[in-house]
N, C-alpha and C positions, 0 to 999 in steps of 0.2 A: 379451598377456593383461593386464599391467600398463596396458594403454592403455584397455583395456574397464572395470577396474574405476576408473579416474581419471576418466574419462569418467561412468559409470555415478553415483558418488558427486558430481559436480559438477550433472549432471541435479538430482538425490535433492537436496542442499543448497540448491538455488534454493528449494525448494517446504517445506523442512522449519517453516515457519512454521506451514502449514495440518495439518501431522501430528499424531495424537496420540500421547500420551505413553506409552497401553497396547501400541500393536506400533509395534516397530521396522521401520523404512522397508526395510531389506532383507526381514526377513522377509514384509511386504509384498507385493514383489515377487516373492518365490521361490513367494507360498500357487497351488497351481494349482487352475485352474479347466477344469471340463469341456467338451472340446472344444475348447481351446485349447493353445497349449502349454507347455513346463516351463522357466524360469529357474534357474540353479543358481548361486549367485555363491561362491566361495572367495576367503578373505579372511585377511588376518592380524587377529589379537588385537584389535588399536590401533585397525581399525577402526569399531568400536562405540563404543569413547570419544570418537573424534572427531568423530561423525554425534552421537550424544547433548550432546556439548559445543555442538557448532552448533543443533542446536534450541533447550537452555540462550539461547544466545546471541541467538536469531532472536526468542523469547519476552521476552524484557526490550528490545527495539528498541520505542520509541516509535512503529514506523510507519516505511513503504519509502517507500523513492523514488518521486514519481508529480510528477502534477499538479494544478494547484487554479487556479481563474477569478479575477485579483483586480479588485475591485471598487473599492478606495480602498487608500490610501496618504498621511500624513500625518501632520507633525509640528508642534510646537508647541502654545500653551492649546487651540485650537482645536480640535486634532489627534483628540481622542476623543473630543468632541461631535460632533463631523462622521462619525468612524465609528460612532458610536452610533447617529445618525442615520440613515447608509448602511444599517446592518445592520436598522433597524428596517423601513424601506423595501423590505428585500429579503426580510424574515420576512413584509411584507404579500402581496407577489406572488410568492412560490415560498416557503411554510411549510415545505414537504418537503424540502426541501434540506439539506445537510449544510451548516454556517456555519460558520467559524473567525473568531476577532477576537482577533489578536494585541499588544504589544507590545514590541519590540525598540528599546529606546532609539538613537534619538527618535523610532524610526516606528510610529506604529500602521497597522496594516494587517487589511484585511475582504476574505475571500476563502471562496468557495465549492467543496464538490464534492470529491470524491475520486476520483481517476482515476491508472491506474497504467498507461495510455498517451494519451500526447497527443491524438489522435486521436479519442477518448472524451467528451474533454471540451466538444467540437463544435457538439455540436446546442444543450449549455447555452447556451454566448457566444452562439449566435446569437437563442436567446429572451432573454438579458438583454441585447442592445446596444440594445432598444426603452428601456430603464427605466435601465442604464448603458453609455451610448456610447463609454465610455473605458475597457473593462472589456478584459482580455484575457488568457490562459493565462501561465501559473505554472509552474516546476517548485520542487517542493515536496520536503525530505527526510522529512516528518511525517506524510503520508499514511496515515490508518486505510483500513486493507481490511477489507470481510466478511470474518469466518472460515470457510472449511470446508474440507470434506478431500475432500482429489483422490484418497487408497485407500479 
């Protein structure tokens, strides 16, 4: 029983970023729906504090693990003229695009796309290696996801 509700609460905690704050992720899961069947989780106390503290926590993260296309990298004077440049070049042929232009001393770096598996970010590389040949996948800890909700 203890293995169902560890399990259950670890499912529940990946995704508590997209939850809202009016219903609780268990109760969620318990609300039944007709024709389907009934959920009934028993719990101790603690854990409603700890699912609410994980949300707390999932909401002030800058953004999950994913991946991002980079397009340049560089340092020195040159360094963010060149990505200025890049980024201006990439705002002409893909406007719609999500763009990041970082920098992290002494690198500035221009990177596109939000993707929170590698795999995803596929089909972009392959329409930007026409305009940047040198461009190639990223893993990124910064990545914005859309929000919404999986209850």
């Amino acid at each position: 029983m203890k293995f169902l509700l560890v399990a259950v609460f670890i499912l529940l905690s990946g995704s508590c970023f997209a939850q809202s704050s009016s219903k609780r992720m268990v109760e969620a899961v318990q609300e039944s729906v007709e024709g389907e069947g009934t959920v009934t989780i028993h719990q101790e106390e603690g854990i409603n504090f700890l699912l609410d503290t994980q949300v707390d926590v999932n909401k002030r993260m800058a953004g999950v693990d994913g991946y991002r296309i980079q397009l340049y990298s560089g340092s020195g004077p040159k360094g963010k003229r060149q990505a200025m440049e890049v980024k201006g070049k990439l705002l002409d042929e893909f406007p719609d695009e999500a763009i990041s232009t970082t920098y992290t001393a002494p690198w500035w770096r221009v990177r596109v796309g939000n993707y929170r598996h590698k795999h995803e970010a596929l089909p972009l590389l392959n329409s930007l290696k026409e305009f940047f040949p040198n461009c190639y996948v990223v893993k990124d800890s910064e990545v914005k996801m859309k929000k919404f909700d999986r209850m």
